[in-house]
KOLVEXLO-161466 format. One line per 2 residues: number of its first residue (from 1); their letters; for each residue x, y, z of N, C-alpha, C. Coordinates in Angstrom, 1 decimal. Layout:
NUM) A) X Y Z X Y Z X Y Z; ...
//
This chain:
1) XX) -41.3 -0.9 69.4 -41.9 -0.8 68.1 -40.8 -0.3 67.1; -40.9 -1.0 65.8 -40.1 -0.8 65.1 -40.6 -0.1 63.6
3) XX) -39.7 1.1 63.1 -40.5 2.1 62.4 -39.8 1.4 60.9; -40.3 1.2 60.1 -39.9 0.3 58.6 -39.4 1.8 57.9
5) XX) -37.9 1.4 57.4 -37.1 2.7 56.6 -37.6 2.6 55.2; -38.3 3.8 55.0 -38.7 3.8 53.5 -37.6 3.9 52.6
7) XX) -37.6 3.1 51.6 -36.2 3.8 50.6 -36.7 4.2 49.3; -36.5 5.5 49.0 -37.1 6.5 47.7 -36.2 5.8 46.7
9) XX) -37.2 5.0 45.7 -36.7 4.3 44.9 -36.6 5.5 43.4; -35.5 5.7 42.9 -34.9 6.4 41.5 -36.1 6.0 40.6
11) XX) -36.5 7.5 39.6 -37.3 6.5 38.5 -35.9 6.3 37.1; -36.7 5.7 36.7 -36.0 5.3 35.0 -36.0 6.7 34.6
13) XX) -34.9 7.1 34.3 -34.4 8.3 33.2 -35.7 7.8 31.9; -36.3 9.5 31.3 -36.9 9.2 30.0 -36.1 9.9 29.5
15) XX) -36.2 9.9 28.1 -35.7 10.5 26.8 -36.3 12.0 26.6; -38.0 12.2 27.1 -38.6 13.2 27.6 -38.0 13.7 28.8
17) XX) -37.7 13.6 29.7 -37.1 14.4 30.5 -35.3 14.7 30.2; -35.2 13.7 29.4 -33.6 14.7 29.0 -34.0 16.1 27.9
19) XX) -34.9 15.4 27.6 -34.7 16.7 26.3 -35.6 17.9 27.2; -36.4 17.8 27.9 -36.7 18.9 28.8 -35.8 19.9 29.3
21) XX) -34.9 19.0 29.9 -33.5 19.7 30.7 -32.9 20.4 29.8; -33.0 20.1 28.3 -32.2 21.0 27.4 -32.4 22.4 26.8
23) XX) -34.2 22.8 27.7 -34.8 23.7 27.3 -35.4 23.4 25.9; -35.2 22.9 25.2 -36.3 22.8 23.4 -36.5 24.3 23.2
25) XX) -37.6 24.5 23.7 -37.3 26.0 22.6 -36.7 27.0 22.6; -36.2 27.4 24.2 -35.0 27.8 23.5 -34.1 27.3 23.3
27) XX) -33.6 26.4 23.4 -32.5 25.8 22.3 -32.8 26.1 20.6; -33.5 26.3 20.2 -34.1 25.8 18.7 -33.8 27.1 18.5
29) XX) -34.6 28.2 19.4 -34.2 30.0 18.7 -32.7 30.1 18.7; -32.0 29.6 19.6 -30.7 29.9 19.6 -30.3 29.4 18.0
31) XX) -30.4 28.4 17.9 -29.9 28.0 17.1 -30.3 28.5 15.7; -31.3 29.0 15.8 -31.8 29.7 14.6 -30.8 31.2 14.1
33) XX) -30.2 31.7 15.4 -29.5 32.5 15.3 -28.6 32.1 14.9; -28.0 31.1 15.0 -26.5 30.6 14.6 -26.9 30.0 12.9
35) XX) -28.2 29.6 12.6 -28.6 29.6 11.1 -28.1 30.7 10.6; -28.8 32.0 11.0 -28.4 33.3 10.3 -27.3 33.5 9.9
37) XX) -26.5 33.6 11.1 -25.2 33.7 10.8 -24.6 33.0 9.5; -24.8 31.5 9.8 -24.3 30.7 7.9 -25.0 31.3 7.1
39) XX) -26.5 32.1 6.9 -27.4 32.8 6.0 -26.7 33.6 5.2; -25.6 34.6 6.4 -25.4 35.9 6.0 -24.2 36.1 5.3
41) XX) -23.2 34.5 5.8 -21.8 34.4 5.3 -21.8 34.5 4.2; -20.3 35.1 3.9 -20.4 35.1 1.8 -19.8 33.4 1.3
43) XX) -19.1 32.7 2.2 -18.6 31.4 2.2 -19.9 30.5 2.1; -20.1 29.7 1.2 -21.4 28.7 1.8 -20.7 28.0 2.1
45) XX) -21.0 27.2 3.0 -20.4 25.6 3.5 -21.7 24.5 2.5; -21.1 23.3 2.8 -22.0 22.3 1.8 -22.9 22.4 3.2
47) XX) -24.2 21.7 2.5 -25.3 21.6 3.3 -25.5 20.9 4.3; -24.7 19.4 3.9 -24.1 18.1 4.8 -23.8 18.8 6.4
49) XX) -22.4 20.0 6.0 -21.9 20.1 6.9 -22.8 21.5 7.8; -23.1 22.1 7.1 -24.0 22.8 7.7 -25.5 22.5 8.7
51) XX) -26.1 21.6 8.5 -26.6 20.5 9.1 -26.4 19.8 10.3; -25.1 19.7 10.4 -24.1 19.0 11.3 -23.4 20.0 12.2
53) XX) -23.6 20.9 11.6 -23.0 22.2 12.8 -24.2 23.1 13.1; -25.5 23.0 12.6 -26.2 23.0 13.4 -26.8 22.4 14.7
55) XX) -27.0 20.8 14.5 -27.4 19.7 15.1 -26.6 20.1 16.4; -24.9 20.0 16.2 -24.1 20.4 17.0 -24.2 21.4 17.4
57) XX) -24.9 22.4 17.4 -24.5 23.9 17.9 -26.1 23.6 19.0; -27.0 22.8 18.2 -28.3 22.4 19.5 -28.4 22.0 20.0
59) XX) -27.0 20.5 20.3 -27.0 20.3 21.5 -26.0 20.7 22.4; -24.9 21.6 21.8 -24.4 22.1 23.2 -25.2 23.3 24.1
61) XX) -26.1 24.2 23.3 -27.1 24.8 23.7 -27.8 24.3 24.9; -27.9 22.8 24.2 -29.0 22.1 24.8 -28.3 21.3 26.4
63) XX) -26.8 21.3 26.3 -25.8 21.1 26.9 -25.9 22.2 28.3; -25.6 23.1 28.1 -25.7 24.6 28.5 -26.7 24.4 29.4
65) XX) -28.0 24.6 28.8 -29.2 24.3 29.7 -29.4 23.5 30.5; -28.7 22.1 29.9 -29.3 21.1 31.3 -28.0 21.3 32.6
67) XX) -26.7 22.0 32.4 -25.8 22.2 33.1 -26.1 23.3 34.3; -27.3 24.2 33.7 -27.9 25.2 34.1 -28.7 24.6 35.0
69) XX) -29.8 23.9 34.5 -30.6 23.1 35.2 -30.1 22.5 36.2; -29.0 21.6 36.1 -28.4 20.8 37.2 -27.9 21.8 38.3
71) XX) -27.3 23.1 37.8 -27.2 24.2 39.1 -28.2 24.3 40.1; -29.5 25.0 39.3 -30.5 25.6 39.9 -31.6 24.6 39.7
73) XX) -31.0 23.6 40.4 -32.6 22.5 40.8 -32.7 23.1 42.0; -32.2 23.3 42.8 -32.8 23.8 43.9 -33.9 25.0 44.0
75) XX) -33.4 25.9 43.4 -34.5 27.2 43.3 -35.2 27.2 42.1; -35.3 26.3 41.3 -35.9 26.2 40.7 -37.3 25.1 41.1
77) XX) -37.0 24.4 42.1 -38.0 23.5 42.8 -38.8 25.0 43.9; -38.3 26.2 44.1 -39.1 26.4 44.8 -40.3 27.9 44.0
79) XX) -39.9 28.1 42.7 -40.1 28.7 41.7 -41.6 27.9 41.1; -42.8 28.5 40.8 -43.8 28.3 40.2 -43.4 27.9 39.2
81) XX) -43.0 28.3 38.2 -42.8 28.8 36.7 -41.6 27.2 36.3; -40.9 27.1 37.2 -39.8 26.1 37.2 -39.8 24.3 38.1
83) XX) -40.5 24.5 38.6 -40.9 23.4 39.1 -41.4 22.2 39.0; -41.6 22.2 37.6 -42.2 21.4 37.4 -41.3 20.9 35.7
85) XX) -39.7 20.7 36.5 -38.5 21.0 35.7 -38.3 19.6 36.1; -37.8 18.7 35.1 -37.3 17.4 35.5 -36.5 17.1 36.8
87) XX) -35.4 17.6 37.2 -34.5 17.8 38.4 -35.8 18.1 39.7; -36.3 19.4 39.9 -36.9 19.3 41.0 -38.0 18.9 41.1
89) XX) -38.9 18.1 40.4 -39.9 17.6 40.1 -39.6 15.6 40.2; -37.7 15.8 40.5 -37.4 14.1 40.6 -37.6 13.3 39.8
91) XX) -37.8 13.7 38.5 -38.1 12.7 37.4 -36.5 11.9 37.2; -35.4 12.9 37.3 -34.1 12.7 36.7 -33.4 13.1 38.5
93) XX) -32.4 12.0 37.7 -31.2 12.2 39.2 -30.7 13.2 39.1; -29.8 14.2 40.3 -29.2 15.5 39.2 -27.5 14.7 38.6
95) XX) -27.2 13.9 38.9 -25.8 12.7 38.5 -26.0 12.9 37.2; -27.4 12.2 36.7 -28.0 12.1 35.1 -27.6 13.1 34.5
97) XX) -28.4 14.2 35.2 -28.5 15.8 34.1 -27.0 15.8 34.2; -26.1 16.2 35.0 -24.9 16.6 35.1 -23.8 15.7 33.7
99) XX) -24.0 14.5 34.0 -23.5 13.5 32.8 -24.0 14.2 31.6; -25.6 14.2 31.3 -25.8 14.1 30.2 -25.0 15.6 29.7
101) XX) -24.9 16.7 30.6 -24.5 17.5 29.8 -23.0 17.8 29.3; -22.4 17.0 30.4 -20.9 16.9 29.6 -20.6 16.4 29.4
103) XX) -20.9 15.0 28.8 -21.3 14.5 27.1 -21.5 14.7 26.3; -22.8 15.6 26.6 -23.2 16.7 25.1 -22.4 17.7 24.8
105) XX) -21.7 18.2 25.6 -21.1 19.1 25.3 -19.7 18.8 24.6; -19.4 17.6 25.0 -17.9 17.1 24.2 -17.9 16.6 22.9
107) XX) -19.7 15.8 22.9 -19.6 15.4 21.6 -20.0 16.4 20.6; -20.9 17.6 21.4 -21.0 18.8 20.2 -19.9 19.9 20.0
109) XX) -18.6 19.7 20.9 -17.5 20.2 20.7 -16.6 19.5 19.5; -16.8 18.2 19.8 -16.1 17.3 18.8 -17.1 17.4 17.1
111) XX) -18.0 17.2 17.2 -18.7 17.7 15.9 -18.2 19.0 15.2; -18.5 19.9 16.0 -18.1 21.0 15.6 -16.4 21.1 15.0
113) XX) -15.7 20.6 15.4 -14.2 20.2 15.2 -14.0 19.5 13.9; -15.2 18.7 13.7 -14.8 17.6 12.5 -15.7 18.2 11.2
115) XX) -16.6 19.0 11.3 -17.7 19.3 10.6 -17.0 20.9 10.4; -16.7 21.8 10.9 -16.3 23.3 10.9 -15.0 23.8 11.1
117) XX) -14.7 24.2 12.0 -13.1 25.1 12.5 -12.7 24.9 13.5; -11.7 24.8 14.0 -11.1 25.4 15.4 -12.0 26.2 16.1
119) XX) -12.0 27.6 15.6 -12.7 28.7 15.9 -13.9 28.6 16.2; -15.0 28.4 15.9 -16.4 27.8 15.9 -16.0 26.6 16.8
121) XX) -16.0 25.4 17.3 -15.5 25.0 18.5 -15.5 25.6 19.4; -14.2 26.1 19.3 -13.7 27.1 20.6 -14.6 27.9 21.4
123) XX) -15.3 29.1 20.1 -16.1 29.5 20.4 -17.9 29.2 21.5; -18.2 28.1 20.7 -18.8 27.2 21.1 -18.8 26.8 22.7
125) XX) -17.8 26.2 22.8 -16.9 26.0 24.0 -17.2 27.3 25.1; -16.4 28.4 24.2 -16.7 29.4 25.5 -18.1 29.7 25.8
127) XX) -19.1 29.5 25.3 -20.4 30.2 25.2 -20.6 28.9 26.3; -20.3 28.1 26.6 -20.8 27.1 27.2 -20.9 27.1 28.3
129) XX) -18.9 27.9 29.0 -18.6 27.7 30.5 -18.9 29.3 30.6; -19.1 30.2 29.7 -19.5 31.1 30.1 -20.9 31.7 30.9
131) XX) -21.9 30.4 30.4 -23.1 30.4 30.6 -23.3 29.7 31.6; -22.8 28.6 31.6 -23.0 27.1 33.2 -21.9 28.0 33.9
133) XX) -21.0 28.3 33.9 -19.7 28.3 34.9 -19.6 30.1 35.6; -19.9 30.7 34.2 -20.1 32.4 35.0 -21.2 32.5 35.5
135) XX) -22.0 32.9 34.5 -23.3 32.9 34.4 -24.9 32.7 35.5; -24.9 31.5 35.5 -25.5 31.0 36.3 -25.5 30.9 37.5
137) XX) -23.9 31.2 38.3 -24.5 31.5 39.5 -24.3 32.3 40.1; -23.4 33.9 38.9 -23.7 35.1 39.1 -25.2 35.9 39.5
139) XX) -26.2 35.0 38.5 -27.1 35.6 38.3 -28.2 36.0 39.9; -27.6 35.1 40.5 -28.4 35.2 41.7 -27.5 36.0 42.7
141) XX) -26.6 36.5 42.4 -26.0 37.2 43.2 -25.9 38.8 42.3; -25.9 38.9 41.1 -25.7 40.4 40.8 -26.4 40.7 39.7
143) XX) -26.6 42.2 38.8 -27.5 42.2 38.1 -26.0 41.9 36.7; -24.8 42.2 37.3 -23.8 41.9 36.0 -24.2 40.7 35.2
145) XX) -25.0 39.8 35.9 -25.9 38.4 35.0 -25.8 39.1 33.9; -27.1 40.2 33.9 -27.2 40.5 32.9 -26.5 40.8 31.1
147) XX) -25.6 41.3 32.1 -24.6 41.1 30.7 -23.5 40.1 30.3; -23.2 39.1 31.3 -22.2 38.7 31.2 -23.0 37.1 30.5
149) XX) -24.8 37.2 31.1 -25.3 36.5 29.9 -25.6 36.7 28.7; -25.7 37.8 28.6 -25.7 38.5 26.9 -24.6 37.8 26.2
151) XX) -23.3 37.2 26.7 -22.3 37.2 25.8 -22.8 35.4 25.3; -22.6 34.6 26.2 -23.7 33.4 25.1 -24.4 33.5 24.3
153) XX) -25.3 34.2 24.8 -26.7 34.6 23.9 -26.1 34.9 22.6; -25.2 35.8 22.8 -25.2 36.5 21.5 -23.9 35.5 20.3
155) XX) -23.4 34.7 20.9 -22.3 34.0 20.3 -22.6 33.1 18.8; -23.6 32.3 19.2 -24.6 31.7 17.9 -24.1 32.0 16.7
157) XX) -24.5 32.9 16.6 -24.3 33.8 14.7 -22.9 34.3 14.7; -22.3 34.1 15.9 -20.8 34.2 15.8 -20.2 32.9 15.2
159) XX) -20.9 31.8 15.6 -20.5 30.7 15.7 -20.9 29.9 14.0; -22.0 30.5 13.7 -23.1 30.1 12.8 -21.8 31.1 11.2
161) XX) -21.5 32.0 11.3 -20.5 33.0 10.7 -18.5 32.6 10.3; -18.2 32.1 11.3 -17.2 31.4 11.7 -17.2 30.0 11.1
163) XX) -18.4 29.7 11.2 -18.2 27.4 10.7 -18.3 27.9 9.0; -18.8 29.2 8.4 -18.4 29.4 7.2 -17.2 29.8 6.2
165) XX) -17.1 31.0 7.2 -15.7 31.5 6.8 -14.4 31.3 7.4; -14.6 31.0 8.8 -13.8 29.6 9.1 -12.5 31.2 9.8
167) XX) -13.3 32.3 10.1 -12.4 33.5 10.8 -13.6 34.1 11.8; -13.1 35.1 12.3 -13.3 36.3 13.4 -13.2 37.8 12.8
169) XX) -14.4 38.6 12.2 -13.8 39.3 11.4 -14.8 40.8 11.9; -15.0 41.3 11.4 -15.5 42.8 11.8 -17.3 42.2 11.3
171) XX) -17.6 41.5 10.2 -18.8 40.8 10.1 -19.6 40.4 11.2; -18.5 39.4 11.6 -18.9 38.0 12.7 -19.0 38.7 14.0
173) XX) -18.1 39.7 14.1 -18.3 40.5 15.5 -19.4 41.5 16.0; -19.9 42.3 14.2 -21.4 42.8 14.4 -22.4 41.9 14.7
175) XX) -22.5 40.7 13.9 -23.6 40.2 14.4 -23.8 39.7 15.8; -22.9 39.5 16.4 -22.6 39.2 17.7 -23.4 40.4 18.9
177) XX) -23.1 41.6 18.2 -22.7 42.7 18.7 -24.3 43.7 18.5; -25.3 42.9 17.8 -26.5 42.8 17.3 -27.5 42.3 18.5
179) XX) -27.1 41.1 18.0 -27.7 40.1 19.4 -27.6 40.4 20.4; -26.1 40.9 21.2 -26.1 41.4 22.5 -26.4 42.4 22.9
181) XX) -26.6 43.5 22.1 -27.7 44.6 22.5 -29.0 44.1 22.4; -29.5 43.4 21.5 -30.9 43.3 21.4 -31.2 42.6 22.7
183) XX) -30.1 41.7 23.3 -31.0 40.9 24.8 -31.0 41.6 25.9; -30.4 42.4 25.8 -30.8 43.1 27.4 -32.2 44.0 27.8
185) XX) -32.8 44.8 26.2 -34.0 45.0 26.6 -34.7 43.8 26.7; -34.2 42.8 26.1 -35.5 41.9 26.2 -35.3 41.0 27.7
187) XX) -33.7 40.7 28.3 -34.0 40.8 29.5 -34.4 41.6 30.4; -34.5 42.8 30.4 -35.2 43.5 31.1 -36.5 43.2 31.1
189) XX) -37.0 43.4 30.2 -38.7 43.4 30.0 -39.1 42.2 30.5; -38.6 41.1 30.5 -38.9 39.5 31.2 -38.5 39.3 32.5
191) XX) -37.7 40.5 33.4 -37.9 40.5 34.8 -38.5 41.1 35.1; -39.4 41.8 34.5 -40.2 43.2 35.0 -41.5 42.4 34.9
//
């Protein structure tokens, strides 16, 4: 008797499941923080570019996230709350998510480059491997997560501060320094 080998056929990548992987809303708050930051600068940038370094600043966010996602498909498939996440739910290859986000990440590196500063890039940049590369799979191993994700979190309006004034200054560092106190009560209160 011969047993017929099933073969798990891949679905088609959607456009909805990429932008899932990027998180959406929070991508959007983040970004809203990095609004502020241009809000507060005394530099305005034109609007064009300010636009453009936002756009950029939501998809490396959004970069971040699905890089995140590509980590933790696995416990995230065995998570209520997460499971029903493009990766462990098999909608997307994890090859896909992995691509898409460092792509996104280079082309919102490169925006940011042509649209703002060195610095804001850079920045950018580090919020990125700080978050996929420290971050994420600290967090399962210690509670230093906690803080060592504060420092992304709080980068935005560093970033948002910086594509204005186009520096790193006692300003850009409060606001920074704002944000990252404010997340740790609030990650506390969301593991509790």
């Amino acid at each position: 008797m011969q047993v017929a080998d099933t073969v798990r056929v891949s679905p088609r990548p959607r456009l909805a499941d990429f932008i899932a992987l990027g998180k959406p809303r929070l991508s959007l708050l983040v970004v809203c923080t990095a609004a502020a930051g241009l809000w507060v600068a005394p530099v305005p940038l034109p609007w064009w570019r300010s636009i453009l370094a936002l756009l950029a600043t939501l998809v490396l966010v959004g970069s971040a996230n699905a890089f995140n996602s590509y980590w933790e498909r696995e416990s995230d498939s065995v998570m209520r709350r997460t499971r029903r996440r493009p990766l462990p739910d098999e909608r997307l290859e994890p090859h896909h998510a992995l691509t898409a986000s460092i792509v996104g990440a280079l082309a919102a590196t490169g925006i940011l480059l042509a649209t703002t500063n060195v610095i804001t890039a850079g920045v950018g940049s580090l919020a990125f491997v700080i978050y996929g590369v420290v971050y994420t799979p600290l967090k399962a191993r210690s509670s230093m997560a906690l803080f060592v994700g504060g420092i992304p979190g709080a980068i935005p309006p560093l970033m948002g501060w910086t594509a204005a004034t186009g520096q790193i200054d006692l300003v850009g560092l409060a606001l920074f320094g704002i944000l990252f106190l404010w997340q740790l009560p609030h990650f506390i209160a969301i593991s509790i």
